[in-house]
C-alpha positions in Angstrom: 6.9 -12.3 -15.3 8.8 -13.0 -11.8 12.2 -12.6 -13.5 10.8 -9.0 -15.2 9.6 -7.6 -11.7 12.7 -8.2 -10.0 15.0 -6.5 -12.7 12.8 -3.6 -13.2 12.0 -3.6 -9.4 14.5 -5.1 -7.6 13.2 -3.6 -4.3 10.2 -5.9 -4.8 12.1 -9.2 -4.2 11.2 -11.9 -1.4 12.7 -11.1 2.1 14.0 -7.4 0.9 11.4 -4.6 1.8 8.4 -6.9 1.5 9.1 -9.3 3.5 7.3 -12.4 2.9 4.1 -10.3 1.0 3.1 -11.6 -2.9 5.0 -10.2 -5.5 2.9 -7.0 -6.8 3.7 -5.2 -10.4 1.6 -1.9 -8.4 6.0 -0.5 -8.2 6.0 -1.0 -11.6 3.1 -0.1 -13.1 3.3 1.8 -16.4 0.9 4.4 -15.3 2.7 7.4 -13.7 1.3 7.8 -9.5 -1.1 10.6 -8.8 -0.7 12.4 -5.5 -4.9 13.2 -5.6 -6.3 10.8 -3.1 -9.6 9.0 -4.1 -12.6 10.8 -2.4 -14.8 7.8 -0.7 -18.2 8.3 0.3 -20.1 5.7 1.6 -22.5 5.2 4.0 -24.0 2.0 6.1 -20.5 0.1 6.5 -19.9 -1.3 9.8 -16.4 -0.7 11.9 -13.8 -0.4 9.4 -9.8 -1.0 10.2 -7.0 0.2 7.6 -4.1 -0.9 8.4 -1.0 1.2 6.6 2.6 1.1 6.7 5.4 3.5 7.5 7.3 3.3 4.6 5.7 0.7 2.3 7.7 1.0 -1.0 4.3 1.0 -3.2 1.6 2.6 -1.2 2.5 5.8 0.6 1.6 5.3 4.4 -0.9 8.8 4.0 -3.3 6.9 1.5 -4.3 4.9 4.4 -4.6 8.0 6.6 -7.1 9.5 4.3 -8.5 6.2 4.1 -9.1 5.6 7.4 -10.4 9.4 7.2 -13.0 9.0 4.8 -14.3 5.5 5.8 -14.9 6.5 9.1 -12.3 3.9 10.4 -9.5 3.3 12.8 -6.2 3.3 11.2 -3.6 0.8 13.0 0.5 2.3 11.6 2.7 -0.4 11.3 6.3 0.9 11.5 7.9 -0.8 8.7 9.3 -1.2 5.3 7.3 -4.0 3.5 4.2 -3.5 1.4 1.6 -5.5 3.4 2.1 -6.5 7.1 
């Protein structure tokens, strides 16, 4: 599976633009992205950080601004290029 990642997602390859993050199929999933956030409601949780970055290659950096948005929490950017800091 490795070897099928990295030919249909070469972007996803160790030391690239992820850095030293797992290998994820989420670039190449064969479900086309929607650009409709999920709409979290919850209630009770205690102090919640999302973290999101800049440019991640497989989750756009505002999913974690309307995360943050809808849990409540405090969003830390990390200016970067990998999926996962």
């Amino acid at each position: 599976q490795d070897r099928r990642v990295r030919e249909a997602a070469p972007f996803m390859a160790y030391g690239e633009f992820t850095g030293l993050a797992p290998m994820s199929t989420c670039g190449v999933w064969p479900v086309p992205p929607t650009t409709t956030p999920h709409e979290i409601s919850v209630t009770g949780l205690p102090p919640i950080l999302v973290v999101s970055t800049t440019n991640d290659p497989a989750t756009p950096y505002q999913a974690g601004v309307d995360l943050a948005r809808q849990l409540g929490g405090t969003l830390v950017t990390f200016e970067g290029t990998q999926h996962t800091v």
